[in-house]
N, C-alpha and C positions, 0 to 999 in steps of 0.2 A: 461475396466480395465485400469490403469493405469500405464504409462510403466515410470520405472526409468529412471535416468541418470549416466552414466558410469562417475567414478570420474576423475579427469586427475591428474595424477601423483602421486595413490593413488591404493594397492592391495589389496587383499582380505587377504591376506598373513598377511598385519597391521593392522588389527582387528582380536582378541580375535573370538572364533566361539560363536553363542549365537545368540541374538535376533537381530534382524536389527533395529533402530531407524530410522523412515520413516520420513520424513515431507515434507510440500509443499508450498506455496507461492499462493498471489494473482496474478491472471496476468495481473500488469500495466502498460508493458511497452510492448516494442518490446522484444520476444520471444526469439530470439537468443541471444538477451543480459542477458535475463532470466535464461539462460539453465548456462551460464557463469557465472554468477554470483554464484548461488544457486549451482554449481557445485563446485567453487571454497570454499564453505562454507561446503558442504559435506564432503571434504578431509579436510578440516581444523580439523572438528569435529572429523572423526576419526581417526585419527591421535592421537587426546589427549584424547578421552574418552574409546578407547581401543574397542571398539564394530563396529561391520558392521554402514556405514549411509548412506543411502539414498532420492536421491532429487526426487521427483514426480510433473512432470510440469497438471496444470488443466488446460481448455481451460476458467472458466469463476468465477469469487467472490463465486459466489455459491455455483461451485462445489468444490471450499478450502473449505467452510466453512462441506459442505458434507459430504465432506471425513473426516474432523478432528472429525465429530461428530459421525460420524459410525466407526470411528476405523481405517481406512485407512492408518491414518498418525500420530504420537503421538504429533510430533511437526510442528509449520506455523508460518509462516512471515504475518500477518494480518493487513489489515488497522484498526483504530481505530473502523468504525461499524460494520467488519469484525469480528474483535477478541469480540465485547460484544454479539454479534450471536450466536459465536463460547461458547464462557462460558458459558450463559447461558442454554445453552444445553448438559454440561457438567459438573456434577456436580463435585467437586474440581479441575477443570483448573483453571492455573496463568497466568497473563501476568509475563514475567520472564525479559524481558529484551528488551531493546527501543532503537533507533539511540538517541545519546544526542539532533541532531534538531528535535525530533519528543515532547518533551515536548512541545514544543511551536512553531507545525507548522501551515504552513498559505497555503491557496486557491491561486492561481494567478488566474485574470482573463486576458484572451488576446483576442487581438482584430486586424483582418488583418486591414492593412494601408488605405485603401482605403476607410473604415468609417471615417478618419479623426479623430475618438478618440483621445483624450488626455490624460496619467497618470492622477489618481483624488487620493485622500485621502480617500472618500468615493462613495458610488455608484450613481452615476452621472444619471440623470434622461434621458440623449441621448439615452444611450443605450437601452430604450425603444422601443418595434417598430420592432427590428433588429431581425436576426437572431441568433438564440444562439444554443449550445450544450455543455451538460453534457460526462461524460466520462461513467464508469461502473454505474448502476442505484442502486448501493451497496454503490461506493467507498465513504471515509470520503471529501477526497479532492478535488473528481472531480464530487460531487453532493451534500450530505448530508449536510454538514456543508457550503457549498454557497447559496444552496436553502437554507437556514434558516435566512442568510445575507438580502438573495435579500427579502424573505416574510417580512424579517422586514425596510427594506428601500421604499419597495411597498405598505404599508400598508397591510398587510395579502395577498396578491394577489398571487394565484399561477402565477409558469413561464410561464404557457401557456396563461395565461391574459394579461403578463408584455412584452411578446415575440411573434415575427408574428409566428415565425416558433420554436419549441424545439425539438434537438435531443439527442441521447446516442450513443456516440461514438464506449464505448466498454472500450476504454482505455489511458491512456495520451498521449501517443504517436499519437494513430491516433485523436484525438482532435485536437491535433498541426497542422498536416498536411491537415486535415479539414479548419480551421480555416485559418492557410498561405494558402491553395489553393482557396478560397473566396467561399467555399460551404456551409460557416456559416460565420458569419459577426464577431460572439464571440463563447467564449469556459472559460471554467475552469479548471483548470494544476494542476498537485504538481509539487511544485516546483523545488522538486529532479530531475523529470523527463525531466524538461525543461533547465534546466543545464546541465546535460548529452546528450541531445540533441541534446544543443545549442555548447557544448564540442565538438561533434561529427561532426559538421558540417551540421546538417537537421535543423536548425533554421534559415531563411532566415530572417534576422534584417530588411528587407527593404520594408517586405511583412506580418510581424506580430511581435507585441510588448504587452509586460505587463502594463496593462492601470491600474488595482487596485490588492492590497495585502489584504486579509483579515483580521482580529482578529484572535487571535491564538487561537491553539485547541489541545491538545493531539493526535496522530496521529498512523502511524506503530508501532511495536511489535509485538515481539518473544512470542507465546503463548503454555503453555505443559499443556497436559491432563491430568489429575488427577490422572489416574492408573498406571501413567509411572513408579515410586518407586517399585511395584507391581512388576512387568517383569523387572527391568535392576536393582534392589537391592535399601536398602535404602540411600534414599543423592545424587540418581542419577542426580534428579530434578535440587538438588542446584547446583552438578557439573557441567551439560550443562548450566545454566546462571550464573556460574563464566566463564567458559571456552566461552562465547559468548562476555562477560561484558570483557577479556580478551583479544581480538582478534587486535592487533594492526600493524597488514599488512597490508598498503595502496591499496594494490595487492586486497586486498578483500573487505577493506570499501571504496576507491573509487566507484565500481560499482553503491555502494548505494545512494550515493550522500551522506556518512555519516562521520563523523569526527571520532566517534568511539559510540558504546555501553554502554548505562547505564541499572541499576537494573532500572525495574518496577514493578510495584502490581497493580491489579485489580481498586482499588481503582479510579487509576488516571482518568480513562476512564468514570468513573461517570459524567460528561461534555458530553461524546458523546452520555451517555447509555439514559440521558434527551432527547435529541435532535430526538434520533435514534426512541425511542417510540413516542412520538408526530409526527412523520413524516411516523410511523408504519410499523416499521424495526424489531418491536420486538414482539414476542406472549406475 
């Protein structure tokens, strides 16, 4: 079962009685920073949609996608192969609404010091050989969309031809720390993650650097279920992605690595939903 998160500085008192609007998140980073984040976006929410909300942390891609498909959760924060999983398995879900950098984000790949890597333009034939890791074996940015880079700079080659060693971290954060502590030679980031990170102080410059940026790819988004109208009245839908599209507290889109929230549709993600079948992401 899945246990909520207490809102901070937000009562029961400020929401209308009625239904709870539930949602959850992939979990790409460090956890604690998760609970804060997503907490801070709970009270946000209710605050201005007048209804109970609630944040439910998952331990894995999966089990977001799980939950949103059986009902668990109406709304999620989904990576780009995340959220075409999630729709398609739902029939009238939207993507409602996207960081403005997630139109057009990008892969980093890093590489600890001690390979002597150089920044390249493109993916450089060194890194052959080496050892590498992915993050979530879901995520758009820390597998899906670099594996697809690398098969095509390899000649079709999977990673485990191209690579001594490949692993799945799990998530960007411990990628990072894989990578800076030399139990993988490379790794693949979002880039949000490595900025906040690197913000934080867990990115040691002198032990791990960003050697290549990918081509960009449509990425995170806000994704709601189709029967949300149904339970919270009609125009609910539109309301929570004005009221997302809305949000201009630094207090809340710092976490994300985000400048602020744009409208998105279905549509955009047709780039990842290509990828995501050919890589057999999708029924």
């Amino acid at each position: 079962m899945l246990a909520g998160v207490a809102l901070p500085g937000a009562r029961a008192a400020d929401a209308a009685p009625g239904p709870t609007l539930v949602f959850t998140a992939i979990p790409d980073g460090d956890e604690t920073r998760l609970v804060e984040r997503f907490g801070k976006v709970a009270a946000y929410l209710q605050a201005r949609l007048g209804v109970p909300v609630r944040y439910v942390p998952v331990k894995s891609y999966p089990a977001a996608v799980t939950s949103f498909v059986n009902g668990g959760v109406q709304l999620a924060w989904f990576g780009g192969v995340t959220g075409v999983q999630a729709r398609a398995k739902v029939p009238g879900s939207r993507a409602i609404a996207q960081g403005a950098e997630d139109t057009a984000f990008r892969s980093l790949m890093i590489a600890n010091r001690g390979t002597g890597l150089e920044p390249a333009p493109d993916l450089q034939p060194a890194i052959a050989g080496r050892t590498f890791t992915f993050g979530a074996r879901t995520s758009t940015s820390g597998r899906v969309m670099p594996e697809y880079e690398l098969r095509k700079a390899f000649g079709g080659r999977a990673p485990e031809q191209v690579f001594a060693r490949v692993g799945f971290s799990g998530d960007h954060s411990r990628t990072i720390q894989l990578v800076q502590s030399g139990a993988y030679d490379l790794g693949v980031v979002d880039p949000s993650v490595w900025d906040l990170d690197r913000k934080a102080g867990r990115v040691d410059p002198s032990k791990v650097s960003v050697i290549w940026r990918s081509p960009p790819f449509p990425d995170y988004q806000w994704t709601m279920r189709g029967d949300v109208d149904a339970t919270f009245g009609p125009g609910f839908t539109r309301k929570v992605a004005d009221t997302l599209v809305g949000i201009d507290d630094p207090a809340i889109l710092a976490p994300f690595g985000r400048s602020r929230f744009v409208p998105a549709d279905n549509a955009e993600y047709a780039p990842v939903e290509v990828v995501a079948k050919a890589a057999g992401l999708l029924d």
